[in-house]
C-alpha positions in Angstrom: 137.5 -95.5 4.4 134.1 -94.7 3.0 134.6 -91.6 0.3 132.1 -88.8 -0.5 131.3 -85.2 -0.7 130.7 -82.3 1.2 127.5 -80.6 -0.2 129.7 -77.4 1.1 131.1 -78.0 -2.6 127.6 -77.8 -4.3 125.9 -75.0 -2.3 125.1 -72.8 -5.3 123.9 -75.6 -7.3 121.4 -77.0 -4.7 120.0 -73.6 -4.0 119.0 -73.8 -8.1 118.2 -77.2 -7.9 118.4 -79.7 -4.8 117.4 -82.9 -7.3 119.6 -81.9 -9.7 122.7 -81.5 -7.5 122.6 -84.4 -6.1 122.1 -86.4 -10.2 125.2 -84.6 -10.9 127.3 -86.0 -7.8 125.5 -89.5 -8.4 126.4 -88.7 -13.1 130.0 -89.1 -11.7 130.0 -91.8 -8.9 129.5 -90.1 -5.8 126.7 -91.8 -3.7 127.9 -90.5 -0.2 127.8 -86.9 1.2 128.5 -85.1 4.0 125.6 -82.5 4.8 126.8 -78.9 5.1 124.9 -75.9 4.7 121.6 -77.1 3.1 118.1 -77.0 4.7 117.6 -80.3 6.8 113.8 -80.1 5.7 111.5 -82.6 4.4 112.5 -81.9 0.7 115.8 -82.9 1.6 115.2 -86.3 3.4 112.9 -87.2 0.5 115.3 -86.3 -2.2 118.2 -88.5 -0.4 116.0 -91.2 0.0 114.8 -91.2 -3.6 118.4 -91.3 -4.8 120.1 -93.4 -2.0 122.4 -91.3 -1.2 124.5 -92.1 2.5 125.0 -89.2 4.9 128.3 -89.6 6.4 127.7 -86.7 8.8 126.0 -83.8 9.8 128.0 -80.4 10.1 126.6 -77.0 11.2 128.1 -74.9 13.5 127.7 -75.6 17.7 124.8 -72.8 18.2 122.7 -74.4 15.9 123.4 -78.2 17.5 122.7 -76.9 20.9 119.7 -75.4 19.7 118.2 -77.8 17.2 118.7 -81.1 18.7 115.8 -82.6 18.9 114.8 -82.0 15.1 118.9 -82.4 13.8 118.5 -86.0 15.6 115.7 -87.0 14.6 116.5 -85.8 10.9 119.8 -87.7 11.7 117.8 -90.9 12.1 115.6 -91.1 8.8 118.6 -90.3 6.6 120.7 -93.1 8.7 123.3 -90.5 10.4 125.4 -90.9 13.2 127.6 -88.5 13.3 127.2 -84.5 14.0 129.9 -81.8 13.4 130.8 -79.0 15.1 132.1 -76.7 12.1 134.1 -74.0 13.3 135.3 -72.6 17.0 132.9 -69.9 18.8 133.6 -66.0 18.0 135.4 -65.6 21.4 137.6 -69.0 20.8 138.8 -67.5 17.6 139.5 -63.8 18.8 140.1 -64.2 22.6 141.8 -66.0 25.2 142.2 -69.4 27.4 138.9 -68.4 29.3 137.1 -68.1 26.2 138.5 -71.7 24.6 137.3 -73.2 28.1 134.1 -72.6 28.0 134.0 -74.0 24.3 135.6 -76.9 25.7 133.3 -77.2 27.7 130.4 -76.7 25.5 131.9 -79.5 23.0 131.8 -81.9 25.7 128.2 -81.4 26.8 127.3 -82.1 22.8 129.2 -84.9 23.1 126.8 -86.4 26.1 123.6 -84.7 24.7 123.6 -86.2 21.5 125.2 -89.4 22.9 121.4 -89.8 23.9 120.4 -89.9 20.9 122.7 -92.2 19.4 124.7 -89.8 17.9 128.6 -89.3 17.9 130.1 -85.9 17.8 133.3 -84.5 16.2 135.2 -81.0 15.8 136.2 -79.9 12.2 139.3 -77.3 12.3 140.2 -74.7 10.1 143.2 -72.5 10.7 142.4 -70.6 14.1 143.0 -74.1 15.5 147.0 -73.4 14.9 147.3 -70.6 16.8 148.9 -70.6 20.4 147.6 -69.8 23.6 150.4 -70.4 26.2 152.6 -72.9 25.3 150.2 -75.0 22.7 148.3 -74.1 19.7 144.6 -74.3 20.4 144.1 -77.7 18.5 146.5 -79.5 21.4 144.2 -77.7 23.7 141.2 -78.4 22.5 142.9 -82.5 22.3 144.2 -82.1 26.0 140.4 -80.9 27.3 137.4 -82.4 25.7 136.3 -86.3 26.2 137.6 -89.1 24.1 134.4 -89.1 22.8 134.5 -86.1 20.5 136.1 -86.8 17.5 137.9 -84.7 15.1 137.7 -84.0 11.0 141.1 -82.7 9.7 141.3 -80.6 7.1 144.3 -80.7 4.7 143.5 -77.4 3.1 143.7 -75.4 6.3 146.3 -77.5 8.0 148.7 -76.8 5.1 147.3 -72.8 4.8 148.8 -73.1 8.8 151.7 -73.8 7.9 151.8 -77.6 8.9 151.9 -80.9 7.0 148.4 -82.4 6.7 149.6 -85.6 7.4 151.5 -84.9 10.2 148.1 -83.1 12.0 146.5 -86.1 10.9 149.1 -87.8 12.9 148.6 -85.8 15.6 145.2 -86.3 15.5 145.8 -90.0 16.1 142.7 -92.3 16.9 140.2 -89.6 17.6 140.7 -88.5 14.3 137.2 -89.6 12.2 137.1 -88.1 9.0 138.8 -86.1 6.6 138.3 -82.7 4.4 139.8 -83.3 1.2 141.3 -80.3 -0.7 144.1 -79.3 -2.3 146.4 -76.2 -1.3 147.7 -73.7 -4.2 149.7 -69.9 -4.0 148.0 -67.7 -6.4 150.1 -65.0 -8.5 149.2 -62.3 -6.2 150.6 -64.5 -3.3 147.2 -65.2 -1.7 146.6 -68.8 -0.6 143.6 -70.6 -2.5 141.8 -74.1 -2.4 142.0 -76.0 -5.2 141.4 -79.5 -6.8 143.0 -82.4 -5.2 145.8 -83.3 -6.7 146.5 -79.5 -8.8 148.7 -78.1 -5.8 151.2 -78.3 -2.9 150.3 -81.5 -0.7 151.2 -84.8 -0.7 148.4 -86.8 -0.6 150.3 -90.0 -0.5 151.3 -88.9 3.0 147.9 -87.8 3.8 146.0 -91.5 2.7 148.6 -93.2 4.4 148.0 -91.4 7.7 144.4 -91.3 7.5 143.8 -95.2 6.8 141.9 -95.4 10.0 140.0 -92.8 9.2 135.7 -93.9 8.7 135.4 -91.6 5.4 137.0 -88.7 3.7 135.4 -85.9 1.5 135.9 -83.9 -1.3 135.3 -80.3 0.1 136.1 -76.8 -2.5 135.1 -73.2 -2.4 134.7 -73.2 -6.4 132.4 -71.5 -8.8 132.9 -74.5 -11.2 131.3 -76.8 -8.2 130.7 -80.4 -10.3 133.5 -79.6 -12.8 136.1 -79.3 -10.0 134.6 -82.0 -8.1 134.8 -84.3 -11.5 138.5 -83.2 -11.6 139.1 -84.3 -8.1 137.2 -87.5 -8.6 139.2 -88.3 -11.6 142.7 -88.0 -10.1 141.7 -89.9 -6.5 140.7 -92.6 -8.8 143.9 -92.8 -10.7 146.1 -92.7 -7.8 143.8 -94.4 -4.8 141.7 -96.9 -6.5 140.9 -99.0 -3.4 138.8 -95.7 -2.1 136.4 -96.6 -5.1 
């Protein structure tokens, strides 16, 4: 399992400086990322290539794939890419019912043959509104039950434990079509609000989690943090200590 980071993480400090960012994730051993919400422009592919850094994947939301495929793909192939993410559900499959997580369905597995043309896999990262139920199952078992083989998933262990659920246990669930993995640990605050926080600083056990995901292609270090490289260093610095064959 390749391991990297989800330039999620560095957002503020790549708006500063995109060079810069990425010298600070190479300063403490990271040479793989995970794309997420940063420009897929020229000054981008040029930067990555100057560095060497591998792109895992590709995540934006489903609009944007639908919309932007022809220049996300062929992005995808001069940085060496072959996977896509769908990052979150639609509006409707979040606030409404069945009818509204069909068509989404749906829509996932028509990415999954569009970009299938291009060489590209595609996979669906879940946050919490996955967990919900409609009917008898929580969306996630739906969304398993109704799309193609062919669409992989990214578990999170940050929102999976925020649902109320074992991260390993989702991973389980998961099973084969499970890809890759979000990376983040899950703490209670002292005013009883649920936070993100470095791995290995709060409630899961990511023994469990490793040993679940082993057939997973990567995993990636992914925090909402205003300390974006110190937290990632922190991180960095335990995964090494207690999973040294990810390194």
């Amino acid at each position: 399992m390749k391991l990297g980071v989800q330039t999620y993480t560095i957002r503020k400090t790549a708006q500063k400086n995109l060079s810069h960012a990425f010298d600070e994730l190479l300063r403490i051993g990271i040479h793989r990322v995970e794309l997420a919400r940063l420009d897929l422009n020229e000054e981008l592919t040029l930067t990555l290539s100057k560095k060497k850094i591998e792109i895992l994947s590709i995540q934006m939301k489903m609009s944007k794939l639908f919309k932007d495929i022809e220049h996300i793909s062929a992005f995808a192939k001069k940085v060496g890419c072959k996977l896509v993410i769908v990052s979150v559900l639609s509006i409707p499959a979040i606030f409404f019912g069945k009818r509204s997580l069909q068509r989404f369905t749906k829509k996932l597995n028509l990415l999954v043959e569009l970009y299938k043309q291009k060489g590209i896999r595609v996979a669906f990262h879940h946050h919490h509104f996955e967990f919900k139920k409609i009917g008898n199952e929580t969306k996630l078992n739906y969304i398993l039950n109704h799309t193609v083989n062919d669409l992989y998933i990214v578990s999170d262990t940050y929102w999976s434990k925020k649902s109320g659920y074992e991260p390993h246990e989702v991973i389980e669930l998961i099973g084969d079509r499970l890809i890759g993995v979000h990376l983040r640990d899950y703490l209670i605050q002292e005013n009883g609000i649920p936070k993100d926080c470095e791995v290995g600083s709060g409630l899961i056990d990511f023994d469990q989690v490793m040993l679940a995901s082993k057939h997973a292609s990567y995993a990636v270090i992914e925090q909402n943090t205003k300390t974006e490289i110190e937290s990632i260093e922190k991180s960095i610095n335990y995964l090494k200590t207690q999973y040294k064959e990810l390194f």
